[in-house]
C-alpha positions in Angstrom: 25.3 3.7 -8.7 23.9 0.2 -10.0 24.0 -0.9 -13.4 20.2 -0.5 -14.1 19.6 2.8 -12.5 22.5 4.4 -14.6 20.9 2.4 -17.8 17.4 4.4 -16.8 19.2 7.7 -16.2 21.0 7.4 -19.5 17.8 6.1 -21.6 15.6 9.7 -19.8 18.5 11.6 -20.9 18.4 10.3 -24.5 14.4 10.2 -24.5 13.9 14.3 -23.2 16.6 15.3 -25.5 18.7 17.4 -22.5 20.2 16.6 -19.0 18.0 19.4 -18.1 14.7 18.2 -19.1 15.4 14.6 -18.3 16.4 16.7 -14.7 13.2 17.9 -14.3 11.6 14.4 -15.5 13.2 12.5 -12.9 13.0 15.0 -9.9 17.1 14.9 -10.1 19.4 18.3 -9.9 21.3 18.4 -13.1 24.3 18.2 -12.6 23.3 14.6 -10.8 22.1 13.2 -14.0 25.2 14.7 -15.7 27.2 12.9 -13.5 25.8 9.7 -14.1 25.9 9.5 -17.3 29.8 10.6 -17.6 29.5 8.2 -14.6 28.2 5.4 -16.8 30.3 6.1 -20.1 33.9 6.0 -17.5 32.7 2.4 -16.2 32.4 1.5 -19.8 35.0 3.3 -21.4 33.7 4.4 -23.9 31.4 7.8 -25.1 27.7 7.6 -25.5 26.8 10.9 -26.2 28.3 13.3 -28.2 28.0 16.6 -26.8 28.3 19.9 -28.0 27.1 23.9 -26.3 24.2 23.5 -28.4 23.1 19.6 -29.1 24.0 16.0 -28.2 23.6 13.2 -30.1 24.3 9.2 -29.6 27.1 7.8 -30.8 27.4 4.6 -32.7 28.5 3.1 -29.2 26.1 5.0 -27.6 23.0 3.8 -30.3 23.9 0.2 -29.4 23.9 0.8 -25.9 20.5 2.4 -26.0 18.9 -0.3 -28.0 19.8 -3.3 -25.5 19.5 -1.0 -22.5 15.6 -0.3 -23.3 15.3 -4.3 -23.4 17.3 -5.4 -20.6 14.7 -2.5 -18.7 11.8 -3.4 -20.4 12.4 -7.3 -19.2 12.9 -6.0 -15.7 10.2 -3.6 -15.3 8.0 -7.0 -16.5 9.4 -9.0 -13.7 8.8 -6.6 -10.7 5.4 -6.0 -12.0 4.8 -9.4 -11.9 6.4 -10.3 -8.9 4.5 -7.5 -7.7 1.3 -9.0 -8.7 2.2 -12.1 -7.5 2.7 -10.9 -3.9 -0.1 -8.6 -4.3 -2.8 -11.9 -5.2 -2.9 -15.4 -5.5 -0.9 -16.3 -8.7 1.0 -19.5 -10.3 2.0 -22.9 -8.6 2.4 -24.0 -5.2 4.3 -26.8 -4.0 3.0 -28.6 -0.8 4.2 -32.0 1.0 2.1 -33.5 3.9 2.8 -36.5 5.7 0.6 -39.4 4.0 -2.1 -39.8 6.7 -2.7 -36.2 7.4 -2.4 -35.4 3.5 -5.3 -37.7 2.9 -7.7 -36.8 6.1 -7.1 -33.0 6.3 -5.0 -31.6 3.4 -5.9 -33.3 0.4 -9.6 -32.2 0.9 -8.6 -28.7 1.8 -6.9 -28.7 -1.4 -9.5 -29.2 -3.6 -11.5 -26.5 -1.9 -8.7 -24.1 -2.4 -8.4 -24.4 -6.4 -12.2 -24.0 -7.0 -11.8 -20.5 -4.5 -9.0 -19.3 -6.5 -8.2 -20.6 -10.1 -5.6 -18.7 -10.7 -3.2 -21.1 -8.2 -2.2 -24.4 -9.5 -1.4 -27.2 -6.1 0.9 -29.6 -6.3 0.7 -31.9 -3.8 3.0 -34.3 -2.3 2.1 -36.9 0.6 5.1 -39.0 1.7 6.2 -39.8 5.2 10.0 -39.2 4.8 10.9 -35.3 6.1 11.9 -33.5 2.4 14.6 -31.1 2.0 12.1 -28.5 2.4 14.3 -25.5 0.1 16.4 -28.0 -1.9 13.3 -29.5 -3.1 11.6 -26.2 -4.0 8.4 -27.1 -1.9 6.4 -23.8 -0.8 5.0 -25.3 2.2 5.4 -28.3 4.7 2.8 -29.7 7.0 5.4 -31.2 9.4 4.5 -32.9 13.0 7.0 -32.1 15.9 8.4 -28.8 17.0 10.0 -26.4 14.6 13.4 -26.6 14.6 14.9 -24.8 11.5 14.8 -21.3 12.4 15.1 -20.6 9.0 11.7 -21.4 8.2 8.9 -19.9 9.3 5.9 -22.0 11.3 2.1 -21.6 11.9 0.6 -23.9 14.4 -2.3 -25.9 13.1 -3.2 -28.1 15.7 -2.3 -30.7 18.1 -2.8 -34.5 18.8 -2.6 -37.2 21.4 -0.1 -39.8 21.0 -1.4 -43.5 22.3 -0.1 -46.7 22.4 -2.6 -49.1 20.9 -3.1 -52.9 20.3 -5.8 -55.4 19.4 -8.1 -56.9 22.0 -6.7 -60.3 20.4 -3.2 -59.6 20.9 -3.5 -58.3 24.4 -6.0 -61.2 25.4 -2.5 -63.4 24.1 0.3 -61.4 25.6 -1.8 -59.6 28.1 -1.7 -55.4 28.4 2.1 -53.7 29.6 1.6 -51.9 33.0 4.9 -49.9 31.5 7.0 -48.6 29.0 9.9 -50.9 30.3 7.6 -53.8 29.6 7.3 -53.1 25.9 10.6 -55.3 25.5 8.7 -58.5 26.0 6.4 -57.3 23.8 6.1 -56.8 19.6 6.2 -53.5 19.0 5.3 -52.6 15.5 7.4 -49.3 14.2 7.3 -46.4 11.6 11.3 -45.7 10.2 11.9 -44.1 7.0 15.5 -45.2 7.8 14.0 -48.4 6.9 15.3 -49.4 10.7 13.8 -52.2 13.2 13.6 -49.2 15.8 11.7 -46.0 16.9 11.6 -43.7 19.7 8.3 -43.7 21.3 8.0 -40.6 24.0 5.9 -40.8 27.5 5.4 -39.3 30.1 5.0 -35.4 30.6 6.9 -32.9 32.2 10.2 -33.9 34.7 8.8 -37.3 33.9 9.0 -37.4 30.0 11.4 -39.7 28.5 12.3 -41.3 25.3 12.3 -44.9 25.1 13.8 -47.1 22.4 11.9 -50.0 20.9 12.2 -52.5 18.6 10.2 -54.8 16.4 9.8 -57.9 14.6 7.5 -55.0 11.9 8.4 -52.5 10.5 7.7 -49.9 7.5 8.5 -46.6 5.8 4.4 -46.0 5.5 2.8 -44.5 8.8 0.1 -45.8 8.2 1.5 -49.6 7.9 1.4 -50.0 12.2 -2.6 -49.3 12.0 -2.9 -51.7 9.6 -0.6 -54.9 11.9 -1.7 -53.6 14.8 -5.5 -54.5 13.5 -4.4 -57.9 12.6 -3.4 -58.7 16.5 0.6 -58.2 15.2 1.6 -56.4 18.0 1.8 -52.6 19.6 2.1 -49.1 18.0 2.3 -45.7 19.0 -0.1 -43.3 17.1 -1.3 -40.7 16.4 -5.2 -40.3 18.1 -6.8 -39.4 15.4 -5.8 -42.1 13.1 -6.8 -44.8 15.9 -10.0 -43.0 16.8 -13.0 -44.8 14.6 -11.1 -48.3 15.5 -11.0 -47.2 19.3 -14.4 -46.6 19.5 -15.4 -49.7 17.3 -13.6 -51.8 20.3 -11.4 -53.1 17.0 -8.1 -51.1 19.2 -7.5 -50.8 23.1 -5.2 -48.2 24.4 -3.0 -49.3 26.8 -0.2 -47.2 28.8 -2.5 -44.5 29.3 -0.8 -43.1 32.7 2.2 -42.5 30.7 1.1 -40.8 27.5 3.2 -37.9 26.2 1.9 -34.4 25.5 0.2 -33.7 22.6 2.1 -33.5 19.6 1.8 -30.4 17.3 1.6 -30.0 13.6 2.8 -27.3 11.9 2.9 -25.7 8.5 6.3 -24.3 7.7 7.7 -22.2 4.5 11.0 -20.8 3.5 9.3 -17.7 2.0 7.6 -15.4 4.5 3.6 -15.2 4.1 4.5 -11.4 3.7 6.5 -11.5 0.2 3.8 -14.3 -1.1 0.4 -13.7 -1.1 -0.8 -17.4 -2.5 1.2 -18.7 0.6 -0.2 -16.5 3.2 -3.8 -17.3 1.9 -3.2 -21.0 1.7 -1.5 -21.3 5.2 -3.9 -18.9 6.6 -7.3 -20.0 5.4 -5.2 -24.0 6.7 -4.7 -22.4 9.9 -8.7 -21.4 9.9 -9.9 -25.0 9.0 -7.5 -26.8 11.4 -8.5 -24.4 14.4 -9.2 -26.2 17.1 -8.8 -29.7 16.1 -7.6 -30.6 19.2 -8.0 -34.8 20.3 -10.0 -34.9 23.1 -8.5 -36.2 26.0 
């Protein structure tokens, strides 16, 4: 028998004046509740009621143990009904981190739009580009890119991208366009590391023929968003993300090159630690996510 049922057994008992009554109260046989309570007073060691043919009454032991018992249930019956509320509606803060470019394009916004729907949830959101410790830092929900690997965690797919290789018309008019991945060593590759690194792994290809490849270049930065901004200036090559290329691609300000060998789409995901089932804020925000991002798919 736990602690707190025998403490709510005991305090019935005290409240309907009998084991009897406080029997038929709880839906218990007698001789159950009696048990617990003799139950109770031989874990503590010491008597609690004082018990005659006719009456009981509390002893001084028993009076103290009464008085903090009805607390210590009264603070627990406070937190399952709120916990249960909680679950039960959107309630209280919730901790998000996005990688910086998506967090300002996609998340950000969506954001906004879910605070005025429900006021009652408070966002905190973080955009950085390093992967956090996802429980250590208390975050509620991750928008990560890639597949999910920590089986842990629990993932809802949002959407997928193309991954291109992309340069200025400047720089390839100088160093002329690779007709391969092998060629990208005579080239200046410009690369995203949080390990603050010279070096990436950029993927191509597709199926039997998909492969990692290892380059390295004279830039690079801990912001994803760094390569857009070199490669523009005719610094060299980068692998991104279609969507964040897209506007300059069709302003002729970036060329793709190494089309023939571009990987499969990469997919984003938002993952949590907590199942959408125990939190209803969660399951509203990565659901109504879900809805927004549906079908944002990168044309090929």
């Amino acid at each position: 028998m736990r602690p707190i049922s025998e403490m709510a057994v005991f305090i019935e008992v005290v409240d309907q004046g009998s084991f009897s009554a406080a029997a038929r109260r709880l839906g218990l046989a007698s001789s159950v509740v009696a048990d617990r309570v003799k139950g109770l007073e031989r874990r503590l060691g010491v008597r609690l009621l004082a018990r005659t043919t006719r009456r009981q009454s509390l002893t001084e032991a028993g009076a103290t143990y009464l008085r903090e018992a009805r607390a210590i249930l009264a603070t627990v019956t406070s937190l399952e009904t709120r916990l249960s509320e909680e679950c039960s509606r959107p309630l209280g803060v919730l901790k998000v981190t996005a990688p910086s470019p998506v967090g300002r394009q996609w998340i950000a916004p969506f954001v906004g739009d879910f605070v005025r729907r429900y006021p009652a949830v408070r966002v905190h959101l973080t955009l950085e580009d390093r992967y956090a410790d996802i429980v250590g830092e208390g975050f509620d929900v991750a928008i990560r890119g890639g597949p999910v690997v920590d089986t842990a965690l629990t993932g809802r797919r949002l959407f997928e991208t193309r991954r291109v290789v992309v340069a200025s018309p400047d720089y390839l008019a100088r160093h002329g366009p690779p007709e391969s991945p092998d060629e990208l060593a005579s080239h200046t590759c410009i690369v995203f590391n949080t390990e603050r690194h010279f070096h990436a792994e950029w993927r191509f290809g597709r199926g039997d023929s998909a492969r990692n490849l290892r380059v390295t270049g004279a830039l690079a930065g801990t912001n994803s968003e760094l390569p857009v901004v070199w490669a523009l200036a005719g610094l060299g090559l980068a692998q991104k993300s279609w969507w964040e290329v897209a506007d300059h691609i069709r302003a002729g300000r970036l060329v793709t090159v190494l089309d023939p060998f571009e990987p499969e789409p990469a997919t984003f995901f938002a993952i949590h630690p907590v199942s959408s089932a125990q939190s209803r804020k969660i399951a509203l925000f990565v659901d109504e996510l879900a809805a927004t991002l549906k079908g944002l798919t990168c044309p090929d």
